[in-house]
MARLUMSE-463733 format. One record per residue (C-alpha): residue in three letters; y, z, x. Coordinates in steps of 0.2 Angstrom, whole numbers, padded with zeros to 4 digits, always signed. Layout:
BEGIN
alaYZX/...
***
This chain:
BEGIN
unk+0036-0029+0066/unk+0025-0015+0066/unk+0018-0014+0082/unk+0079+0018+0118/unk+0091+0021+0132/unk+0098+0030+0146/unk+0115+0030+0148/unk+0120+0024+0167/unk+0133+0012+0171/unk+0119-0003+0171/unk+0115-0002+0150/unk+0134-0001+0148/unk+0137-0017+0156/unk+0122-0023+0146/unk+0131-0018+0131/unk+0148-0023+0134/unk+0140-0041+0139/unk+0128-0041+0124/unk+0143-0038+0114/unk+0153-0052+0121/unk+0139-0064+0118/unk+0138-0058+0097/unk+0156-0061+0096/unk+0154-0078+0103/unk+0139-0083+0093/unk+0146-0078+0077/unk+0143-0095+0068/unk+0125-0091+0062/unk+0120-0108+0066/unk+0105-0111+0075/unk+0098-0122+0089/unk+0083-0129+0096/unk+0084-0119+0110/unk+0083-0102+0102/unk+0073-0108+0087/unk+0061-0116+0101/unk+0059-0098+0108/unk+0057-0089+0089/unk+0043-0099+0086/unk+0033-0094+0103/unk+0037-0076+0098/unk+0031-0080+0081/unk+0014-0091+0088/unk+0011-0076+0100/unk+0015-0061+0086/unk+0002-0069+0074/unk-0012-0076+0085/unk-0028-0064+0079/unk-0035-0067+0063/unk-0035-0048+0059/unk-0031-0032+0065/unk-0037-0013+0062/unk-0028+0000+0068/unk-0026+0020+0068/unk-0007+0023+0070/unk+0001+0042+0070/unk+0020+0040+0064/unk+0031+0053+0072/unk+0047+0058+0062/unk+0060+0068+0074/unk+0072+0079+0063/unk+0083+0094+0068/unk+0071+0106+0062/unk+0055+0097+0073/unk+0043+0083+0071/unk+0033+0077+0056/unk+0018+0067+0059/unk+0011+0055+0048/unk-0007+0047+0051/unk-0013+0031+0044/unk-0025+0018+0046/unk-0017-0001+0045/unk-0029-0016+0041/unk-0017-0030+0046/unk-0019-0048+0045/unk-0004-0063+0053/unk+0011-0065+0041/unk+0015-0052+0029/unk-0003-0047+0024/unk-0006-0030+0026/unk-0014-0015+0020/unk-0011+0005+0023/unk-0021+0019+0021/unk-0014+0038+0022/unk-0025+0049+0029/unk-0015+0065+0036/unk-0007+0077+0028/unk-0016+0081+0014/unk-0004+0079+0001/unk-0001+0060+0003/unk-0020+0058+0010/unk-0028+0043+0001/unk-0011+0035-0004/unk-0010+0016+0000/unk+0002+0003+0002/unk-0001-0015+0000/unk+0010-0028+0008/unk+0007-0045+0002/unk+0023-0054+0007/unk+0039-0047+0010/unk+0043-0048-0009/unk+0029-0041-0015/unk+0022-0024-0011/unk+0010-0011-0020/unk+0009+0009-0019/unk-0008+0016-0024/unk-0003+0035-0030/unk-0022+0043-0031/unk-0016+0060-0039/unk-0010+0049-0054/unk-0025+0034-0050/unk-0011+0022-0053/unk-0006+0007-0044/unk+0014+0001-0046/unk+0022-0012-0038/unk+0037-0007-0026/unk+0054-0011-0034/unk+0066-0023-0022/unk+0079-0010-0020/unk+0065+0004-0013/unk+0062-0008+0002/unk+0075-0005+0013/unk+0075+0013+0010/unk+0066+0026+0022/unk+0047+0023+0023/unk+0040+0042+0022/unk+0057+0047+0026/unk+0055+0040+0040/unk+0069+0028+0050/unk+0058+0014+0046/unk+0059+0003+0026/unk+0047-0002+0016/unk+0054-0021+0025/unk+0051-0014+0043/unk+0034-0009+0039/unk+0031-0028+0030/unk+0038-0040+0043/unk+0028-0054+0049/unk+0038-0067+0054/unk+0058-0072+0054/unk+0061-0090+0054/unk+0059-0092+0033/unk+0074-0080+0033/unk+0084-0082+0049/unk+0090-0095+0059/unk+0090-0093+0079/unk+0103-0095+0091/unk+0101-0093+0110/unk+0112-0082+0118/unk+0105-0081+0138/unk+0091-0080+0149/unk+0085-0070+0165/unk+0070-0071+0174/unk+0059-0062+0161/unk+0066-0060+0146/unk+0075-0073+0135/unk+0086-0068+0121/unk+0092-0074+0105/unk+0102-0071+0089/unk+0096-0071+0070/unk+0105-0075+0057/unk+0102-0078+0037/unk+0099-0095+0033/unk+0111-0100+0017/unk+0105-0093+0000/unk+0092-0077+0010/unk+0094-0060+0005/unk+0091-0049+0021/unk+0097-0031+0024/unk+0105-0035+0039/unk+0115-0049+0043/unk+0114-0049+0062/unk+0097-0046+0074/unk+0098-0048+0091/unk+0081-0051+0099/unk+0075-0046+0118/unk+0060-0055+0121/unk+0046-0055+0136/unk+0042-0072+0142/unk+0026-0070+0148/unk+0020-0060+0133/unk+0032-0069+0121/unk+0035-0054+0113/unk+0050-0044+0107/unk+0054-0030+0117/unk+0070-0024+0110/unk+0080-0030+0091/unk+0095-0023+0089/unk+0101-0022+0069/unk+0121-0026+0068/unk+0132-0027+0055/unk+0141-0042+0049/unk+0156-0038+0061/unk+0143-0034+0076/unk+0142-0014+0073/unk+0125-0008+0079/unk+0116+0001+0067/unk+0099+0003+0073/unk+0089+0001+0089/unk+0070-0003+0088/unk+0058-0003+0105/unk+0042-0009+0109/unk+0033+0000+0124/unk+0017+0004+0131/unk+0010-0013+0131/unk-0011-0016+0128/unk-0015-0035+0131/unk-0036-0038+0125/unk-0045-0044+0138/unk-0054-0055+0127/unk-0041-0065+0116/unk-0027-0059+0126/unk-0014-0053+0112/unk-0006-0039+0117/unk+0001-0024+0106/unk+0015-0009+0111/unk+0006+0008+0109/unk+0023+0016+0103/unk+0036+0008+0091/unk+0051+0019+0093/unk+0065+0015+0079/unk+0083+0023+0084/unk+0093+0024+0067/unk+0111+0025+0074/unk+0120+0029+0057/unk+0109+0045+0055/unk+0117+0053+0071/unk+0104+0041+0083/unk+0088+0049+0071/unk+0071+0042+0080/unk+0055+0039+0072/unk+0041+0034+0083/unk+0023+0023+0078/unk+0010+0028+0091/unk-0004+0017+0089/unk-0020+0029+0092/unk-0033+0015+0089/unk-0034-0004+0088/unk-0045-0020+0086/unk-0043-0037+0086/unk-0055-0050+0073/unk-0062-0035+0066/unk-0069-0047+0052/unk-0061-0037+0036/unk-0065-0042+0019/unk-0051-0052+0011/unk-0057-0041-0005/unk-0045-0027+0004/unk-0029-0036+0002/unk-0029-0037-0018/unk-0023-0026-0029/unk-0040-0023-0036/unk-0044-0015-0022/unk-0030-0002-0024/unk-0035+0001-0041/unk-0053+0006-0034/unk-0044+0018-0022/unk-0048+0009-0008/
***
């Protein structure tokens, strides 16, 4: 989806009980409960019929932060086009997402378009923490089954797993979502044997008066195999039912440069 972590004794509990419930869901089956509950996330995640934004990507390293600016013209599903705009060496690069499968880099230096090869997407996006998959999620239920693990009084959440036959990049996602938003506020990326490898957090919250879907101003992804690297997505601009031309989503439109 495109648009954390103090340690006190209360997130460690969390944790420990978070942990307890993976082990004991550790069927991959789902049920009506939890895919009940993926499906409002789902309704909720995708209720505009399009989406422009200016987002600044924020990379922390150990020698500072890099900063990577581009506009996103997004539409619900997978359908989503990127434009670079800052720094100048990758300025006027675009990617074209058209399903989770199929993706398309427009390179202008070499005014060629190429289609992004399936073992690129779960690699670093910019060298960021995100993948080329992170940055084209839409929707989980065609891949993922859902499970309920608990509720409390404003957050549900449930477990995804693959469904027989799906090729994910990771086998276990457990989802924190808002109930009166319906919107994830916390996945958690695990191993098959419940290691966590990343942490991804959805804050800032910006709910239109006027159709009501709300968006996270920052993004933050915690990759806790790179020593707990962060990479942020700051959303700088947005608007809802914008009207973009379906000519923007084609490959056509690449080859024109955008």
């Amino acid at each position: 989806m495109i648009f954390g972590f103090r340690k006190t004794m209360k997130s460690k509990t969390a944790l420990a009980v978070f942990v307890l419930l993976t082990s004991i869901a550790s069927t991959g089956r789902a049920d009506s409960k939890g895919e009940k509950i993926l499906k409002k996330l789902e309704k909720s995640y995708a209720d505009f019929k399009d989406q422009y934004s200016k987002v600044k990507m924020v990379i922390h390293n150990k020698t500072g932060k890099k900063n990577i600016k581009f506009t996103l013209y997004n539409r619900p599903g997978w359908t989503r086009l990127m434009k670079f705009t800052d720094p100048g060496d990758i300025r006027g690069q675009m990617v074209l997402v058209l399903s989770r499968k199929v993706m398309y880099v427009y390179l202008p230096a070499y005014k060629r378009v190429r289609r992004i090869a399936g073992h690129v997407r779960n690699q670093g996006f910019m060298g960021s923490g995100m993948t080329f998959d992170d940055m084209a999620i839409g929707s989980w239920s065609g891949d993922y089954n859902a499970k309920f693990l608990k509720e409390e009084p404003k957050h549900w959440y449930i477990k995804l797993t693959p469904k027989k036959g799906k090729n994910v990049a990771f086998p276990q996602l457990w989802m924190k979502i808002e109930k009166n938003m319906k919107q994830a506020v916390e996945i958690r990326y695990l191993s098959k044997k419940g290691r966590l490898l990343r942490t991804q957090t959805f804050t800032n919250w910006s709910c239109e008066k006027k159709d009501k879907h709300c968006t996270p101003k920052r993004v933050r992804m915690v990759d806790h195999r790179r020593g707990n690297h962060k990479t942020d997505l700051l959303l700088l601009e947005s608007e809802f039912n914008r009207g973009i031309p379906s000519r923007y989503f084609t490959v056509r439109h690449l080859m024109r440069g955008g």
